[in-house]
SEVEXKOL-273030 format. One record per atom (N, C-alpha, C, O, CB): x, y, z. Coordinates in steps of 0.1 Angstrom, whole numbers, plus 5000, padded with zeros to 4 digits. Glycine has a CB too. Layout:
N
XYZ ...
# end
This chain:
69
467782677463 468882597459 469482657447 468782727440 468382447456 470782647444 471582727434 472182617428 472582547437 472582837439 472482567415 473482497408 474882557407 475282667404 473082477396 475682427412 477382567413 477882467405 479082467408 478782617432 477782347394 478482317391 477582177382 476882087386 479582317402 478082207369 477282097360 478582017352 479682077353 475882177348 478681907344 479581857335 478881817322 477681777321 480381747341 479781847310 478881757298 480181737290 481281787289 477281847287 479381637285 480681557276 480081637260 478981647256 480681317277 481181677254 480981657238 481881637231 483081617236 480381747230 481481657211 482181607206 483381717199 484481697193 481481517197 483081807203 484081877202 483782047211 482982147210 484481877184 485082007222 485182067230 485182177229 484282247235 485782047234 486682247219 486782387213 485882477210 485682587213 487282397204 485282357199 483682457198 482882517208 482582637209 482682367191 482282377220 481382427227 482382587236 481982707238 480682277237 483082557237 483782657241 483882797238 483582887246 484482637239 484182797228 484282937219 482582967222 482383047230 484882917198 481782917218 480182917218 479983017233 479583137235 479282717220 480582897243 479482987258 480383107261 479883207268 479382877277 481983117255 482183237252 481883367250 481983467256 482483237248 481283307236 480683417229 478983447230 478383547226 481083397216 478583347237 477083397238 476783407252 475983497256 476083307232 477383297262 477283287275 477983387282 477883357294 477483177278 478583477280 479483567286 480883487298 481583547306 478383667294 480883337295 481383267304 483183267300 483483297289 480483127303 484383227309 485483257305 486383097307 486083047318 485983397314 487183047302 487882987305 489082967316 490083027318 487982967298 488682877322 489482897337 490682787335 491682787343 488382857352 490582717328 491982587326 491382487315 490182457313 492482477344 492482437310 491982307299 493382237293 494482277289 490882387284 492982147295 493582057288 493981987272 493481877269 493381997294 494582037264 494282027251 493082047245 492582157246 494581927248 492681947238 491581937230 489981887240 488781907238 492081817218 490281857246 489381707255 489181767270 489181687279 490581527258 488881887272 488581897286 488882087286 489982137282 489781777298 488082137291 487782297296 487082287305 486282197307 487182397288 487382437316 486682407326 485882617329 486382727330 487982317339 484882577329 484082717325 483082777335 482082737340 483282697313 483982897335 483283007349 482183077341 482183087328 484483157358 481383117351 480983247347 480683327360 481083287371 479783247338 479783457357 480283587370 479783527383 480483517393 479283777368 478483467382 478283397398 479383287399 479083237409 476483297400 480083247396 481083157396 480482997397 481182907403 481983187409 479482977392 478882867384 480382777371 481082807361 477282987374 480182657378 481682577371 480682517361 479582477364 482882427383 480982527351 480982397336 481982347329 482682417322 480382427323 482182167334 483382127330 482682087313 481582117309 484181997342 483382027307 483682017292 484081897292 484981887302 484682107285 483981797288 484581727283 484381607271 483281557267 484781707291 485881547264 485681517251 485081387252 485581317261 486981507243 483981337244 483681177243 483081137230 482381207224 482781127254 483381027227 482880987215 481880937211 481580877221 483480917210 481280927205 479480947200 478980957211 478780857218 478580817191 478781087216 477881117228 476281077225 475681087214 478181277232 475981067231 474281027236 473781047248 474180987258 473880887236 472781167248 472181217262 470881147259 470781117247 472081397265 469781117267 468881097266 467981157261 467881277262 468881077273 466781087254 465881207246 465281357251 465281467247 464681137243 464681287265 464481337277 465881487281 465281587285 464481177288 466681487280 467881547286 467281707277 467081697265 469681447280 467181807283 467381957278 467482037289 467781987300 466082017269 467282207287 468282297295 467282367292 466782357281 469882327292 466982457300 465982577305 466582677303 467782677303 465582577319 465982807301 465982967308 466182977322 465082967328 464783047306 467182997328 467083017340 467283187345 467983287343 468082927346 466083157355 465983307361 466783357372 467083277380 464783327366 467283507374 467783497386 467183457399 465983427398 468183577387 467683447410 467383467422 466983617423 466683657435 468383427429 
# end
């Protein structure tokens, strides 16, 4: 099974942006102002972006090392 496509909301978009940019090797594919990017990378794996106010994920909620296939 492969993930092709995750969403997360934060509080500021730009930032997380510039971030998976610059560390994730990932590129922006469209966005809307401030409040919404939408983010490739080379397997063409989508991460949308988006703006919300006092976000809250669950305590429980984190993100792994993922290996290739």
């Amino acid at each position: 099974m492969k993930l092709n496509h995750l969403n997360l909301i934060a509080n500021y978009v730009e930032a997380l942006w510039a971030f998976l940019e610059t560390y994730f090797n990932m590129r922006c594919v469209g966005s809307r102002g401030k409040g919404f990017a939408a983010m490739f990378d080379d397997d063409q794996f989508v991460l949308t972006l988006m703006k919300g106010k006092d976000v809250q994920y669950p305590k429980t909620f984190h993100s792994r090392d993922l290996k290739p296939f």
